[in-house]
ZAMARGU-4260 file (C-alpha; in steps of 0.2 Angstrom, whole numbers, plus 5000, padded with zeros to 4 digits):
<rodrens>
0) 4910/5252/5085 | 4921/5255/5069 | 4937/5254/5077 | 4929/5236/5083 | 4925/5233/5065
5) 4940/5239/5057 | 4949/5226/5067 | 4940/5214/5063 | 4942/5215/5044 | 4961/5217/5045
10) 4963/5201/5056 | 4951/5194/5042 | 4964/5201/5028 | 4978/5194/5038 | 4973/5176/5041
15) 4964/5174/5023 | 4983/5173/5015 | 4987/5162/5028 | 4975/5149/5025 | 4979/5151/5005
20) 4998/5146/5011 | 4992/5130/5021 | 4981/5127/5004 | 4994/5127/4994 | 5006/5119/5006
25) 4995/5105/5006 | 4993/5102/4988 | 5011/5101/4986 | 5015/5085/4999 | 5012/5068/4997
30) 5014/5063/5016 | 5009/5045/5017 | 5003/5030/5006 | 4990/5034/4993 | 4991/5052/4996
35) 4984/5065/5007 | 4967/5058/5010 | 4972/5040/5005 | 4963/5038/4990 | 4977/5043/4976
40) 4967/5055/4968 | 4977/5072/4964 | 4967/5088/4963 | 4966/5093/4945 | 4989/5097/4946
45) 4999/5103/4932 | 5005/5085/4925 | 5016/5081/4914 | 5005/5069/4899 | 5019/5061/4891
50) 5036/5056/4899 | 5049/5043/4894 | 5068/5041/4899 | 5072/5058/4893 | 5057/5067/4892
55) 5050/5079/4905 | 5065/5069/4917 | 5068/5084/4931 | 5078/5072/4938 | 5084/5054/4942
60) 5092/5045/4955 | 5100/5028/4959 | 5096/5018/4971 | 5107/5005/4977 | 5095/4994/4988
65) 5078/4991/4984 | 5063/4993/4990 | 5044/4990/4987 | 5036/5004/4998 | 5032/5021/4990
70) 5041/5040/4989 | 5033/5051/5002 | 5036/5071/5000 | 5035/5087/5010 | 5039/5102/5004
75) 5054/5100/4996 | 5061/5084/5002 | 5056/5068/4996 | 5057/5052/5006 | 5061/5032/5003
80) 5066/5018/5011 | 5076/5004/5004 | 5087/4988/5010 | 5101/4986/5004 | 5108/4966/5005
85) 5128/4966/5010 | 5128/4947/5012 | 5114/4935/5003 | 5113/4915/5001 | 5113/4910/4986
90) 5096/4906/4977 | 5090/4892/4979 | 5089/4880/4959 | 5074/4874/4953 | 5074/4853/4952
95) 5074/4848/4934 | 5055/4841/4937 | 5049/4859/4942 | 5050/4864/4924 | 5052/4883/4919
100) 5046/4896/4931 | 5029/4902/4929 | 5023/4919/4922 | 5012/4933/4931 | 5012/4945/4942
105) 4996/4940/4955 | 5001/4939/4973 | 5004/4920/4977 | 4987/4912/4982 | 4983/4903/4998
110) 4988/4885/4996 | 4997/4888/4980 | 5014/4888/4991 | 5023/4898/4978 | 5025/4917/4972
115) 5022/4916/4953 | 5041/4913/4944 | 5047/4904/4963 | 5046/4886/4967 | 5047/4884/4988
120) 5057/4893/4998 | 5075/4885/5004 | 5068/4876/5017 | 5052/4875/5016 | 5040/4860/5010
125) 5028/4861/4996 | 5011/4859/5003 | 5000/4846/4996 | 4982/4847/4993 | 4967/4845/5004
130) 4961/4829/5012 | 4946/4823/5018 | 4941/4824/5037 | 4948/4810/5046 | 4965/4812/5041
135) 4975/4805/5023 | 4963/4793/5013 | 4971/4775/5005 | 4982/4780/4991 | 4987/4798/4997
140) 5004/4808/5002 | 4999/4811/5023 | 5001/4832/5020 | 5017/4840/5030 | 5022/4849/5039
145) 5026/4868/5036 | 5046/4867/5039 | 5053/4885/5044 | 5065/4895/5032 | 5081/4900/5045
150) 5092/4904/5031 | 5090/4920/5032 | 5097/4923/5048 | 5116/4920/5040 | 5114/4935/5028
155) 5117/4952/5032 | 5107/4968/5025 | 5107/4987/5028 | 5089/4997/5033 | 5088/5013/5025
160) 5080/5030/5026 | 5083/5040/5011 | 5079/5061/5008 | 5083/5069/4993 | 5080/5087/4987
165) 5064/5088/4979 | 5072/5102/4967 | 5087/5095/4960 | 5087/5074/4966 | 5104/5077/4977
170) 5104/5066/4992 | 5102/5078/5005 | 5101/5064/5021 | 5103/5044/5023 | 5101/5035/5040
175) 5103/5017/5045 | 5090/5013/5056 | 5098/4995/5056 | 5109/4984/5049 | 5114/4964/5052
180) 5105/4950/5050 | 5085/4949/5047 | 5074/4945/5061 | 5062/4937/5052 | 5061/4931/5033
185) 5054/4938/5018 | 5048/4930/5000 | 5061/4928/4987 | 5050/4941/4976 | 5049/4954/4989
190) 5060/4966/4999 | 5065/4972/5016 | 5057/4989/5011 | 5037/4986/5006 | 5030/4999/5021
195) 5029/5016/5014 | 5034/5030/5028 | 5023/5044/5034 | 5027/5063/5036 | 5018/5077/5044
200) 5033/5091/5040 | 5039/5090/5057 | 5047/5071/5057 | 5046/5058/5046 | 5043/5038/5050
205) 5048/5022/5045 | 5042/5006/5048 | 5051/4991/5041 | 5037/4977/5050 | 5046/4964/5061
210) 5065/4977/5061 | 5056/4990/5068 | 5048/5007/5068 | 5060/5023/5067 | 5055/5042/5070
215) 5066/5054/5063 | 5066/5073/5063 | 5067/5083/5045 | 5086/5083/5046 | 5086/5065/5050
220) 5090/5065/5069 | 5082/5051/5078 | 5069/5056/5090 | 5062/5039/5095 | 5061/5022/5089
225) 5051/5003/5094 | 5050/4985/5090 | 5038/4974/5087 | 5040/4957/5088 | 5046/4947/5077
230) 5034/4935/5075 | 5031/4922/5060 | 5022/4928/5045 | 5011/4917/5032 | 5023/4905/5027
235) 5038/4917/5031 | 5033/4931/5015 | 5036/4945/5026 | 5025/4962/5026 | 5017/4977/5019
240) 5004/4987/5030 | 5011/5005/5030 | 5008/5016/5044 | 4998/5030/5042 | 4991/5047/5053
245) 4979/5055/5057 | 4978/5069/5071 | 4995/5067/5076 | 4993/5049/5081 | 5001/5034/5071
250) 4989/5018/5068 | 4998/5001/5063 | 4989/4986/5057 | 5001/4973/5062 | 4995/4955/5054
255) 5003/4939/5057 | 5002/4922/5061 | 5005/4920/5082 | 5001/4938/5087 | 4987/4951/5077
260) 4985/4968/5083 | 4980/4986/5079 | 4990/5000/5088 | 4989/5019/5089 | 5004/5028/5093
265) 5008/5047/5101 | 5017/5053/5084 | 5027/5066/5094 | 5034/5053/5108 | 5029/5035/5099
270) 5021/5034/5116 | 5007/5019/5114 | 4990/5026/5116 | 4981/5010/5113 | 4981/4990/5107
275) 4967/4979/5101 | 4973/4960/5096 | 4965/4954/5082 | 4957/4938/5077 | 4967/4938/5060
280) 4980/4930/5052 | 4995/4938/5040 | 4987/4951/5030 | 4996/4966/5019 | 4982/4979/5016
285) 4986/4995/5027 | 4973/5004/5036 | 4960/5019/5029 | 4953/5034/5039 | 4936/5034/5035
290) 4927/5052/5034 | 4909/5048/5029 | 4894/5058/5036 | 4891/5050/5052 | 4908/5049/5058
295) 4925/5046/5056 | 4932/5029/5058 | 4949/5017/5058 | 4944/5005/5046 | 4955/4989/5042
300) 4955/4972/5028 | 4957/4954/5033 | 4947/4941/5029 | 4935/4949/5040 | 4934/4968/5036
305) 4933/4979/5052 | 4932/4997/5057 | 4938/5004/5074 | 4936/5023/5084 | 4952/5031/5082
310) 4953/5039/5100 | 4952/5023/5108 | 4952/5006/5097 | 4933/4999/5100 | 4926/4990/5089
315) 4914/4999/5076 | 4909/4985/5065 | 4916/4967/5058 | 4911/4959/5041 | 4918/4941/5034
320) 4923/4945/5019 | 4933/4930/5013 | 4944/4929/5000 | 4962/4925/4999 | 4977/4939/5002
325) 4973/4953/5010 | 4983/4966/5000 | 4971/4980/4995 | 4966/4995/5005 | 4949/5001/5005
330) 4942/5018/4999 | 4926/5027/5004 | 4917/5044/5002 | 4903/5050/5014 | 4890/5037/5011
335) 4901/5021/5008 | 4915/5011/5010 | 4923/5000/4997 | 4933/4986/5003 | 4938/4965/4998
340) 4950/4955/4994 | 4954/4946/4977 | 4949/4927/4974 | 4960/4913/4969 | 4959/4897/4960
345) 4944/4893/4965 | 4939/4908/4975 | 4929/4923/4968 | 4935/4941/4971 | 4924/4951/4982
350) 4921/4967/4983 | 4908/4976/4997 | 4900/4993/4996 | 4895/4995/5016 | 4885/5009/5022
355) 4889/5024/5033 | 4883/5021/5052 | 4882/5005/5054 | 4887/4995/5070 | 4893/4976/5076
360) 4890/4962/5066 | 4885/4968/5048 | 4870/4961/5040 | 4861/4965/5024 | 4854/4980/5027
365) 4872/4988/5031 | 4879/4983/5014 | 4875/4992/5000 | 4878/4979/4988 | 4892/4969/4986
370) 4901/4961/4968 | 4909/4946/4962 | 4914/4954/4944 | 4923/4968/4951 | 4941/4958/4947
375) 4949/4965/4962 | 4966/4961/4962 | 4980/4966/4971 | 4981/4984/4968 | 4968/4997/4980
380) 4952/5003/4971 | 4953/5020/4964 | 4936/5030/4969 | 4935/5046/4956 | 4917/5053/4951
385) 4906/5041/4958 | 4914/5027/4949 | 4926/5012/4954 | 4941/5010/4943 | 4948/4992/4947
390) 4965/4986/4941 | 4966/4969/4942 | 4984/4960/4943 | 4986/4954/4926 | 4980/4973/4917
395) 4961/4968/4919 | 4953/4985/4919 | 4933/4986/4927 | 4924/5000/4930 | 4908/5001/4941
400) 4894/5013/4947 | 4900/5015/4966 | 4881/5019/4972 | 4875/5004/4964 | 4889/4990/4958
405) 4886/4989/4941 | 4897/4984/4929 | 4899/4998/4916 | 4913/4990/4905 | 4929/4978/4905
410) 4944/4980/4899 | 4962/4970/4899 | 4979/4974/4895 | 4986/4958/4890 | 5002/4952/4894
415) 5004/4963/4909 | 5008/4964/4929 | 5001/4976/4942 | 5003/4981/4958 | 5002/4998/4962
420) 4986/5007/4965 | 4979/5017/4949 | 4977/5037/4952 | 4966/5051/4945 | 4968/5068/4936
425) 4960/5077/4927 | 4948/5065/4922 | 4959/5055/4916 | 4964/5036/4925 | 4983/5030/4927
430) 4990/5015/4931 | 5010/5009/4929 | 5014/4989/4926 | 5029/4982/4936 | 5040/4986/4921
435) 5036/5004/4923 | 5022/5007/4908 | 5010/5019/4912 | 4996/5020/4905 | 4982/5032/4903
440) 4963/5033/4899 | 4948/5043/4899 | 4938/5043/4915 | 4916/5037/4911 | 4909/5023/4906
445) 4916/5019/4888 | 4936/5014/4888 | 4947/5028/4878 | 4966/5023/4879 | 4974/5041/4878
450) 4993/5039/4884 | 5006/5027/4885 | 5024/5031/4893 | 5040/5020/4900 | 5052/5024/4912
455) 5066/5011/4916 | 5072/5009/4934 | 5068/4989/4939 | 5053/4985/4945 | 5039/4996/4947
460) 5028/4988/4960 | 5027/5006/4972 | 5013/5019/4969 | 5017/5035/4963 | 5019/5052/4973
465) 5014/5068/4966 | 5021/5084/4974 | 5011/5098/4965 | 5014/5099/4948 | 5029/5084/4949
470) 5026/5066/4949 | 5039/5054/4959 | 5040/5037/4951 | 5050/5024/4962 | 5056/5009/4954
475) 5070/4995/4963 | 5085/5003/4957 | 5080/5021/4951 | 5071/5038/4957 | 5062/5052/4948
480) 5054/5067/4946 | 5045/5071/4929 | 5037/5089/4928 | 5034/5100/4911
</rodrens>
């Protein structure tokens, strides 16, 4: 019996250090988009407070293609993906009676035509305004007809996976997945490189949308690869849902205009295990694996929110949730999920808090409670301590009570443009504009500005990375790792 006993304690001994490993193994990757659990909150790390060009700068790194989607890391190599354009038309010039380009960094709004700074793309009409039933009244323009950018099919540019050495920032890999012409068109404003990869420490994949998914070991062998599509996307802008996993399988929320679906795919073979078409048109939100008490769940944006069993695509529960571009992802802890899209013109944003367990069609008594004042924008909501931190678009800062909706304060940043989601440490709320300003305040319900710090590098539009006691910032044209 104490011989039995005495084993027991020394397998005890010896597994407890193990599990202490694989704890702080995890702690130290960043493997997908929004972090570990997808909700970007970091686990109380050894920041860095303050930074700047030159200070608490590890090290930097140029990149010569850009690229929207975000560093992912892994031990110590850190991931990013970026297109690189050989051979570009010229940009197209703004007619005299368009008048200076228009300021902001919103996502272009559904019949608006336009990113914000951009008239139409080459090609492609302007479209008018609305008409009544029954076709053009006496006196209006008859609306046209969407005319198909093709132009991009003469230019030629270069897909990239890059992996550097989380430790020094040399280049330790670079493969070229593909290289040539486009297969599909993309807005002036945006990149070739918007999906962020996903790594498990085994391989690492990248999905560039309509050029395809790539699977790559960590030494950058490939292992397998697929295609999807192409196929047309809301008036030719491209995409931007990333890919995410979960148990080994790979989910991809594939939006567009001709052919919606959700997928999950065998990680290890790329293998498809499942497909469910989608009643939805072109949307850039990526899916969120939702753990709440009930169950765990595969739940996705649109202008109808819907969640779906991971092992094998059925349908959990559908919302209309309206709203104009589908950009952020939702967040949820074990008793609700947060999730809308932001307004427009004349559409306000919405933001739903929808209650663990429910099933079909969602009434009232599945949603929690649901807000118009939440100023959702394009950046994902930030959960943190049973608060809602919203970054609107243009630095519009609102916090809520995430059991009952109410608004706790507002604040705005003027002069500003965000697009990356907001993240959490140490009670304390950050959140970078696109020209790399990040800024820090207290977390509660009264606003406490603490930090303000600027890296150069282009444009900051992807979310940060944190690996352990390192950030990894990503701008167009340059990497890097601060630490203390």
């Amino acid at each position: 019996m104490k011989q039995k006993f005495r084993f027991k304690m020394s397998a005890i001994a010896a597994i407890i250090p193990l599990l202490f490993v694989m704890s702080c193994t995890q702690k130290q990757n960043w493997p997908q988009f929004r972090g570990p659990d997808g909700n970007m909150v970091v686990a109380s790390a050894d920041l860095p407070e303050k930074w700047s060009n030159d200070t608490n700068v590890l090290w930097s790194a140029g990149l010569d293609g850009p690229g929207y989607s975000s560093p992912v890391v892994w031990g110590n190599k850190v991931f990013v993906t970026t297109t690189f354009p050989e051979k570009v038309n010229p940009a197209p010039e703004r007619r005299p009676d368009q008048g200076p380009p228009r300021q902001g960094g919103q996502a272009p709004q559904q019949g608006q035509g336009v990113q914000p700074g951009q008239g139409p793309q080459q090609g492609q009409a302007q479209q008018p305004g609305g008409t009544q039933p029954g076709g053009p009244q006496p006196g209006q323009t008859p609306p046209q007809q969407e005319i198909r950018d093709t132009s991009f099919l003469k230019e030629v540019y270069r897909w990239e996976i890059r992996c550097f050495d989380l430790k020094t920032g040399k280049e330790l890999w670079k493969q070229v997945p593909y290289q040539g012409a486009p297969k599909a068109g993309k807005n002036p404003n945006s990149t070739y490189a918007c999906e962020t990869p996903v790594t498990d420490g085994k391989k690492v994949i990248a999905f560039f949308g309509m050029h395809g998914l790539y699977c790559y070991d960590m030494e950058g062998k490939l292992l397998w690869q697929k295609e999807f599509g192409p196929y047309y996307t809301q008036r030719g802008w491209g995409t931007g849902s990333s890919p995410i996993l979960f148990n080994d399988v790979l989910f991809i929320q594939f939006d567009n205009e001709e052919n919606s679906f959700i997928m999950a795919l065998n990680a290890q073979s790329g293998e498809e295990k499942w497909r469910v078409q989608r009643d939805e048109k072109t949307t850039y939100s990526t899916p969120y694996i939702w753990r709440n008490k009930m169950r765990t769940e595969l739940v996705t944006s649109g202008k109808t929110a819907r969640s779906y069993d991971p092992e094998t695509g059925r349908l959990l529960w559908e919302l209309k949730i309206g709203g104009e571009q589908a950009i952020p992802s939702p967040v949820g802890n074990e008793e609700l999920i947060f999730i809308g899209n932001p307004g427009g013109r004349e559409t306000k944003a919405k933001l739903f808090a929808l209650k663990a367990g429910i099933e079909g069609e969602v009434t009232d008594a599945g949603i929690a409670w649901m807000s118009e004042e939440s100023g959702l924008g394009n950046p994902s909501p930030l959960l943190y301590k049973d608060r809602l931190y919203i970054i609107g678009g243009r630095g519009e800062i609102n916090v809520l009570d995430a059991a009952t909706g109410a608004l706790k304060y507002q604040e705005r940043i003027s002069g500003i443009a965000v697009w990356a989601t907001p993240w959490a440490n140490n009670d304390r709320i950050y959140f970078i504009d696109e020209k790399g300003t990040t800024r820090a305040f207290k977390a509660g319900d009264k606003f406490e500005k603490v930090a303000e710090n600027q890296l150069d590098g282009g444009k900051f539009w992807p979310s940060v990375a944190v690996a352990g006691n390192k950030y990894i910032f990503r701008g167009t044209e340059k990497l890097y790792c601060l630490g203390k």
